[in-house]
Structures are given as C-alpha cells and as structure tokens.
N, C-alpha and C positions, 0 to 999 in steps of 0.2 A: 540698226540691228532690230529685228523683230521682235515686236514683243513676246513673242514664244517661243523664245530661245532660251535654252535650258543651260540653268545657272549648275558650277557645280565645283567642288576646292577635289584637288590631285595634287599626289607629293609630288614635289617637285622630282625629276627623272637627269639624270647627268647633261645631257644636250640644252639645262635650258638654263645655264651658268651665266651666257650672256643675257640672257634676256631677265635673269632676276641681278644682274648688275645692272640694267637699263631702267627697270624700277629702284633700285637703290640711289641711281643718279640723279632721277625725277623726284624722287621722296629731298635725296636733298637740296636741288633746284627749289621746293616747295620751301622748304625749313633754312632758306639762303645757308646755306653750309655746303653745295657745291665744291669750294676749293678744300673741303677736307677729306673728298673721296681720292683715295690712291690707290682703294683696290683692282685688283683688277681679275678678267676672269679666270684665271688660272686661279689664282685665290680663292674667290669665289668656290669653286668647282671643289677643289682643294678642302676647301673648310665643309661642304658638304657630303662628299663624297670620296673623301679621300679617306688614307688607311683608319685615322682617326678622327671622326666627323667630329668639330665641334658646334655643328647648328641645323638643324631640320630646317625645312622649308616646304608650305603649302603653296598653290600656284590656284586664283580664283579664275573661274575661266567663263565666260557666258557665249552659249551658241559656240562651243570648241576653240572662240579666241583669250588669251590671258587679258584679262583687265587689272590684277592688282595682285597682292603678295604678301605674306605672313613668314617674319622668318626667326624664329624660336629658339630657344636652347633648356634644356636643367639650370637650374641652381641650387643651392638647399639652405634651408633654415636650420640652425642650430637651437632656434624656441621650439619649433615646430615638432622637430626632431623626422621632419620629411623632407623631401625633394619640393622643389615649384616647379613651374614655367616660367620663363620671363620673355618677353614679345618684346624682341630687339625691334624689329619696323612692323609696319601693317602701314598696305598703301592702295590704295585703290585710286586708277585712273579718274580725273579729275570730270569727263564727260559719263563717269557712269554712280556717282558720290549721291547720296540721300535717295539709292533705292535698298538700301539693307544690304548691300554686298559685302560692307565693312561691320556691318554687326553681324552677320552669317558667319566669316570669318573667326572673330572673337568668340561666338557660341561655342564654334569648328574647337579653337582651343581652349578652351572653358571644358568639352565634352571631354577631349584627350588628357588633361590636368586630371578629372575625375577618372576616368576609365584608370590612368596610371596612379592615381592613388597620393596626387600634388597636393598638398597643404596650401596652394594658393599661385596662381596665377597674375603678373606683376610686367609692371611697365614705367618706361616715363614719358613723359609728354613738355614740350619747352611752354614757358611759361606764359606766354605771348600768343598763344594757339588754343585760346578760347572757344572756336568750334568743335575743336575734337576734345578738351577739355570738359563741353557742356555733354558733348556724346557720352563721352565712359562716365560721366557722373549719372547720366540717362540710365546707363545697364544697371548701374548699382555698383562701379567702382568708388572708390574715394581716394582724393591727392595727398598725400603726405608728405601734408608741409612743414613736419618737423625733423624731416631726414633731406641731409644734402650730398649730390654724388660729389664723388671723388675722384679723378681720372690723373693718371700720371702714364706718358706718353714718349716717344723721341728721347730726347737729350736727359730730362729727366730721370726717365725709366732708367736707360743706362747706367749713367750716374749712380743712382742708387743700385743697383744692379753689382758693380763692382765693390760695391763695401761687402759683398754677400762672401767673399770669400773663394775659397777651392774648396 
C-alpha cells in the first residue's frame, strides 16, 4: 500500500456485518478465544443495525481498504451521574500495527465521548497482553486493578433467569 494513502474511520454502513465479524474472529484468533465466537452475521448486523441497536461501529479504512475496527456502546455511571463509552474491541490488522491507526481510532472515540457529553471512556484488556496494555497506559489510560468482571452466560444465565419469576 502506498505510503500516500489516505487514512480515514467511517461508520460502519449495513453491508459490512460480515467483514466486522471477520475482524471480530481475528481479534480473537489474536486473544486465543476463537472457540468463544458464535456470533454470527445476522447477529452482528442485528446488534447494529437493527430496530434496536445495541453497539455502534467505526470501520478504520487506509487508501479505501478496511484494515481494523472500533466497536462501542453507552454505558452509564451512577457516580458520574453521566453516560460513558465503553470500547467492546479495537483491532487493527496485524501488517498495519505501530503506525498510529489504533491510537487514531481511540482519539476517533475519545473525540465522540467529549462531543456527547461521556464522563469517561472505558475498556478492558486481558491481562497477559502487555503490548496494548503498555499502549493505553501511553495515552494516559490507567488499569483498574481493584475492579473484577463478572460475566454470567449459558446455563448459568438461565438458571438464574428462572428464579426471576412471571
């Protein structure tokens, strides 16, 4: 690709459902977590684009091709008493990494947190992934190591699901 090929982030557009699950599969190819994707692109498509989106999506593109992908949602703090971001993935293709594509990106939403008025902009990162760990500590994020996720899933979810009632 030429070095004067013009970088540039575009929402993501309905037609491009498959190719931001193709980055989803590669992010977790990268993150060996492959066997936990089942989405698929109806899903995909679905969660963005459908009656009730629940997740924005930026598409990082240089010289008109997609090289990588920002895919975001609201949250909100109850300290805050405001809305955040939270930056479910960010991936940028592996041959185009340590030219600033991936911090362009994070600016991208950094800018749109502010414009919208977020109390803060939020992510997590596995713990074992020291490079991009040493990056967001670079911009000025910090890891907060005194908060642990919590995720309940499948069988579980159910399960508890059912005590909920009629």
């Amino acid at each position: 690709m030429p070095s004067q090929a013009v970088f540039r982030i575009r929402n993501a557009r309905p037609g491009d459902a498959g190719m931001v699950l193709g980055f989803i599969r590669e992010l977790a190819g990268y993150e060996k977590l492959t066997h936990e994707v089942i989405a698929t692109e109806q899903d995909i498509h679905a969660a963005l684009f459908g009656p009730r989106p629940a997740a924005e999506c930026v598409i990082a593109e240089l010289g008109g091709q997609p090289i990588g992908f920002a895919l975001f949602f609201h949250n909100f703090s109850t300290f805050l008493g405001k809305s955040g971001l939270y930056l479910e993935d960010l991936y940028i293709n592996p041959e185009f990494r340590g030219r600033g594509y991936g911090r362009r990106l994070l600016a991208y939403l950094a800018r749109l947190a502010v414009h919208r008025d977020c109390g803060r902009l939020e992510w997590a990162v596995l713990d074992w992934n020291a490079p991009a760990i040493r990056f967001y500590e670079s911009l000025g994020a910090r890891v907060v190591g005194e908060w642990k996720i919590n995720r309940m899933s499948g069988a579980a979810l159910s399960r508890l699901a059912t005590e909920a009632g009629d």
